[in-house]
RODO-2510 file (C-alpha; in nm, 4 decimals, decimal comma):
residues 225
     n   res          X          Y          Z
     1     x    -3,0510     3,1753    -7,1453
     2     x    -2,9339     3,4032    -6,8764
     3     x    -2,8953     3,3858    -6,5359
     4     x    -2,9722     3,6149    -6,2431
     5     x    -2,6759     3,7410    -6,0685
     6     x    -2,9374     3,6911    -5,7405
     7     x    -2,9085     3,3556    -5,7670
     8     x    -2,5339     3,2903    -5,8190
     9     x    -2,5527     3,5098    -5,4542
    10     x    -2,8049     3,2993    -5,3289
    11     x    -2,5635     2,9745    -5,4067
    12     x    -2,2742     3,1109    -5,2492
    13     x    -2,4377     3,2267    -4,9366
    14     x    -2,5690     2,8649    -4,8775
    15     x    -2,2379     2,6945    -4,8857
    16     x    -2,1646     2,9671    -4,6801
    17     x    -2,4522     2,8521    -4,4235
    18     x    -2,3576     2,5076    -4,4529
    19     x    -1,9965     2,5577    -4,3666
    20     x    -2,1071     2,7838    -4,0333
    21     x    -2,3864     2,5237    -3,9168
    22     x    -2,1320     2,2257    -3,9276
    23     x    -1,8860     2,4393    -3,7572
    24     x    -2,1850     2,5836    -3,5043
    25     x    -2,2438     2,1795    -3,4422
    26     x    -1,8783     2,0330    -3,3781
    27     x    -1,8430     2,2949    -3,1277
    28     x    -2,1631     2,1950    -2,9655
    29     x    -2,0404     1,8385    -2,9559
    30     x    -1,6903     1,9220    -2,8091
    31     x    -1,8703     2,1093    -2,5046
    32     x    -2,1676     1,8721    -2,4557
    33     x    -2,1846     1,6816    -2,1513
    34     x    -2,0839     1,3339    -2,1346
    35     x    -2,3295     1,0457    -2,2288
    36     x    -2,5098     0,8228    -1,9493
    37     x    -2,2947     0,5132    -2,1181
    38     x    -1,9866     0,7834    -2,1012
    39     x    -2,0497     0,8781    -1,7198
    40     x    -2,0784     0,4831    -1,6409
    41     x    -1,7064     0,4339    -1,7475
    42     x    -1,5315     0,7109    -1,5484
    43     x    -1,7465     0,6014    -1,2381
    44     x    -1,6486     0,2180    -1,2877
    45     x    -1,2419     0,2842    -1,3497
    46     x    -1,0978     0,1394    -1,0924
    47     x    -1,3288    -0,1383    -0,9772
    48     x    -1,1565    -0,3943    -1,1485
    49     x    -0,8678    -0,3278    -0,9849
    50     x    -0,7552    -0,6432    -0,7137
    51     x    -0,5141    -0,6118    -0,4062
    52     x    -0,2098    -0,7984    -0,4121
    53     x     0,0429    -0,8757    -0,1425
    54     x     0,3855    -0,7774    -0,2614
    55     x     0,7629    -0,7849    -0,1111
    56     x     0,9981    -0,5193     0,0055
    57     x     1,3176    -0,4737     0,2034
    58     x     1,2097    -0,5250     0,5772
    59     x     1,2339    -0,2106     0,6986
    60     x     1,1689    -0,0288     0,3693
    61     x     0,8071    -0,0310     0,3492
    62     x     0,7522     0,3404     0,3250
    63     x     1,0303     0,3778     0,0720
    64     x     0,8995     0,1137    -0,1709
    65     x     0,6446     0,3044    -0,1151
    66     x     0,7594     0,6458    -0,2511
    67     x     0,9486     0,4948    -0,4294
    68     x     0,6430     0,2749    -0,6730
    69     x     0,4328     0,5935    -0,6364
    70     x     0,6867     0,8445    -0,8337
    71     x     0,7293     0,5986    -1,0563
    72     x     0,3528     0,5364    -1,1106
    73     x     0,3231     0,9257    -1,1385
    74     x     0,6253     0,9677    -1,4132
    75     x     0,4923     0,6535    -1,6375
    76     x     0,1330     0,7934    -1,5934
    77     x    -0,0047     0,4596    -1,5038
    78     x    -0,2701     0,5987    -1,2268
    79     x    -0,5169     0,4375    -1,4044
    80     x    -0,3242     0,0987    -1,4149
    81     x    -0,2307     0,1475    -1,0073
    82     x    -0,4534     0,3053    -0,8073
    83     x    -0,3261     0,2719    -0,4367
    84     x    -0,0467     0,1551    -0,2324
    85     x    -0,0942     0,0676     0,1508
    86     x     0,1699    -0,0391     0,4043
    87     x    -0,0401    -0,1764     0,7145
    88     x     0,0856     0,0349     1,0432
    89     x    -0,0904     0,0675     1,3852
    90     x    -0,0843     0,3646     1,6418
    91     x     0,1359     0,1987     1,9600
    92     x     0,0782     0,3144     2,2553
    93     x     0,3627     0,2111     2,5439
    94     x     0,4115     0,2478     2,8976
    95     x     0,7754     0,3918     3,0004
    96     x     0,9650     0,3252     3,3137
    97     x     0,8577     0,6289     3,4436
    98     x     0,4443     0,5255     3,4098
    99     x     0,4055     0,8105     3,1136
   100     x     0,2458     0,6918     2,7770
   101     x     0,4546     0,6845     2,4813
   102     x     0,2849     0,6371     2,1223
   103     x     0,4791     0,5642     1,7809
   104     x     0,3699     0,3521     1,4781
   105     x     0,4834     0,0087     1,4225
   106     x     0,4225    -0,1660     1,1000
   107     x     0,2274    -0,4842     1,1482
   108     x     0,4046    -0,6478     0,8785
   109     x     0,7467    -0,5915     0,7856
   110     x     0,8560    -0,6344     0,4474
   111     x     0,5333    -0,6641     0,2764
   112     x     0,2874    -0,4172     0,1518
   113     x    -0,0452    -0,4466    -0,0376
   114     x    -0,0520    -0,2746    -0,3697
   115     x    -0,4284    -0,2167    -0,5831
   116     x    -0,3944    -0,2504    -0,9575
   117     x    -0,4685    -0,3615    -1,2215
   118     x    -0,3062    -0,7103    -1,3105
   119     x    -0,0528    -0,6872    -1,6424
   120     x     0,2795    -0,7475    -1,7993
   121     x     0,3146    -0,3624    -1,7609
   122     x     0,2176    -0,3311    -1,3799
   123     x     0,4067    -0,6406    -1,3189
   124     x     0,7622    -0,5258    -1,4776
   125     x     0,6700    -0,1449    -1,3020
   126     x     0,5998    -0,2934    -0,9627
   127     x     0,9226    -0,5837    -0,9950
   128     x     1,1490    -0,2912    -1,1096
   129     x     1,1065    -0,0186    -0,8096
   130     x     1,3500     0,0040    -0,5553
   131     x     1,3144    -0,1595    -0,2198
   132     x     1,0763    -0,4010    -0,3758
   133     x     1,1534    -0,7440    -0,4761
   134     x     0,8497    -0,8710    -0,6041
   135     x     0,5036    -1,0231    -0,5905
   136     x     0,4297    -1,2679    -0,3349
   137     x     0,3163    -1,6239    -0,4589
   138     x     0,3841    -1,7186    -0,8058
   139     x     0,5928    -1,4301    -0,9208
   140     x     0,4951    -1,4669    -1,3241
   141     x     0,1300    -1,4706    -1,2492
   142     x     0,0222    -1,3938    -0,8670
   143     x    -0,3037    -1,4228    -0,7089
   144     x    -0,4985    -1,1493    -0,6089
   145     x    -0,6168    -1,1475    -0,2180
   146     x    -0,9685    -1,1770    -0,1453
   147     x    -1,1361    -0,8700    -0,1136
   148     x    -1,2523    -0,9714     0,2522
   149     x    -0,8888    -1,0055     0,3482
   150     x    -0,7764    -0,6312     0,1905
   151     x    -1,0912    -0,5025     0,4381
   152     x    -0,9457    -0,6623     0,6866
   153     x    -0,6017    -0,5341     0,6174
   154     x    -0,6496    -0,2343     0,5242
   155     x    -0,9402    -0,1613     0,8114
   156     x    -0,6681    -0,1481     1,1075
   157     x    -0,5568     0,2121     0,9886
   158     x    -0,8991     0,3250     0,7765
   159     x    -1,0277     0,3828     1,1287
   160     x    -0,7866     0,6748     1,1316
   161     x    -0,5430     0,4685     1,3190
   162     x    -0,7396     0,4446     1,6026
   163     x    -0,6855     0,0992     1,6812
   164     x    -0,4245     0,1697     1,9738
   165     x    -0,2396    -0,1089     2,1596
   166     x    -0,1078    -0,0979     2,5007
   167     x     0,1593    -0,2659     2,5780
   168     x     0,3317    -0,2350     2,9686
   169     x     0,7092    -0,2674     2,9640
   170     x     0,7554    -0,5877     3,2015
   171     x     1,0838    -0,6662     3,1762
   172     x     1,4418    -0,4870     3,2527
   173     x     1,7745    -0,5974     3,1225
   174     x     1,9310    -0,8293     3,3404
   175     x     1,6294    -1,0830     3,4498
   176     x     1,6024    -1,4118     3,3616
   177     x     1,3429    -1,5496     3,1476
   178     x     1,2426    -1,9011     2,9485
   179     x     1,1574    -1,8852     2,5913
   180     x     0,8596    -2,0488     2,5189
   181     x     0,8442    -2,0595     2,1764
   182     x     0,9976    -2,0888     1,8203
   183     x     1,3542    -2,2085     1,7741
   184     x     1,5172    -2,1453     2,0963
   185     x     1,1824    -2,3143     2,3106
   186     x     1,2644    -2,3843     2,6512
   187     x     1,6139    -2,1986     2,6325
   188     x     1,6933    -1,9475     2,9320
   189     x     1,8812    -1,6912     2,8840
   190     x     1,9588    -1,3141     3,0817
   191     x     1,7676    -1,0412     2,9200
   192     x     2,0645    -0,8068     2,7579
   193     x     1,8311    -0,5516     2,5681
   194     x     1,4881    -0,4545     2,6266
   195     x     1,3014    -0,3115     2,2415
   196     x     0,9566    -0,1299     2,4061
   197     x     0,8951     0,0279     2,0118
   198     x     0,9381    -0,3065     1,8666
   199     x     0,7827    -0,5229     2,1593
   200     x     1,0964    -0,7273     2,1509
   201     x     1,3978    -0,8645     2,3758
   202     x     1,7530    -0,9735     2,3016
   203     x     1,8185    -1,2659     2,5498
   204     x     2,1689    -1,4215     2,6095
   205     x     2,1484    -1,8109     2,5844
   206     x     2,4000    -2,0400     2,5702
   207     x     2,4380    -2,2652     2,2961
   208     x     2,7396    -2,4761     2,2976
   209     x     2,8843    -2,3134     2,6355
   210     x     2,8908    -1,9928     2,4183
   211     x     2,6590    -1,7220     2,4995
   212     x     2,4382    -1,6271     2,1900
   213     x     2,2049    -1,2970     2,1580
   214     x     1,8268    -1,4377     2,0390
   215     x     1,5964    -1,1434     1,9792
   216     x     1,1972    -1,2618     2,0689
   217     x     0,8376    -1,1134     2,1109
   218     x     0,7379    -1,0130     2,4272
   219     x     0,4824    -1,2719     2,4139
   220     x     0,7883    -1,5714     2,3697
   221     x     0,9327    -1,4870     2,7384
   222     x     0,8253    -1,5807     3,0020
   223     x     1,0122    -1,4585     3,3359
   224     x     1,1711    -1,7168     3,6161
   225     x     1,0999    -1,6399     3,9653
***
């Protein structure tokens, strides 16, 4: 029985067909957009991430800063740690002279609030960046803030710093005042050092018949007439 040579053609060129329309297909897939279900992940990555309060140097806030965020960006762990906030306000401060003087103070010194996602991974990357020396609370396993308390964090400089305090420079070195508050309450003491950027004072008391510097708010003095 013979066979036509057409045929054996007609064989090959099908295999042939097969092979292209697979090929035609996987390219298809590899350029089709993503699935609804697909779409719904990237959108969601992130949410699940919680803001927790963590330690640094006081003083070094923006360094621990810098410092966590290039080494978030050279372990590729974006995904894991999505943002890093150190709460500052927009001070505004009367001079001697009556002129306005603004510069930013950070509300909280040596903390800042850090939005990941909780794991042994985070944990070691956050613990082992410089300036930082770890989570506050239960160091192992820390709790998250609430998210009503990262709003209202995070909410004092989200309005674009706006938020500006005013704060009149009432006192000049060499008055008198009483502390009212903390651990030298009720101590008087000569003002040696008035601190408009920080809102603070260094006072002279004496302790013992020795005269010791105490550095207080603003607030804690109150002057003697």
């Amino acid at each position: 029985m013979a066979f036509k040579e057409d045929n054996i053609m007609t064989t090959d060129e099908t295999n042939a067909n097969n092979q292209k329309s697979a090929t035609e297909q996987a390219q298809k897939a590899s350029t089709a957009p993503a699935t609804t279900s697909e779409t719904s992940e990237i959108s969601e990555k992130g949410l699940d991430h919680k803001w927790y309060v963590v330690h640094t140097y006081s003083g070094s806030e923006a360094k621990a800063k810098l410092a966590l965020q290039e080494r978030i960006d050279k372990l590729g762990m974006a995904d894991h740690i999505s943002e890093i906030y150190v709460p500052t306000a927009q001070i505004e401060k009367l001079t001697d002279s009556g002129k306005k003087k603004t510069s930013s103070k950070t509300l909280y010194p040596g903390y800042i609030l850090v939005k990941m996602l909780y794991s042994v991974e985070t944990r070691q990357l956050v613990n082992g960046t410089p300036k930082i020396s770890g989570f506050v609370g239960n160091t192992r396993n820390p709790r998250p803030i609430s998210e009503r308390e990262a709003l209202r964090l995070t909410s004092q400089e989200m309005g674009g710093e706006k938020a500006v305090a005013e704060v009149k420079v009432m006192y000049e070195k060499g008055e008198t005042v009483k502390i009212k508050e903390g651990a030298f309450a009720n101590f008087s003491g000569t003002i040696d050092e008035v601190r408009p950027e920080k809102t603070k004072l260094r006072v002279l008391v004496s302790i013992f018949g020795r005269e010791t510097p105490v550095e207080i708010d603003f607030d804690q003095a109150e002057k003697i007439s």
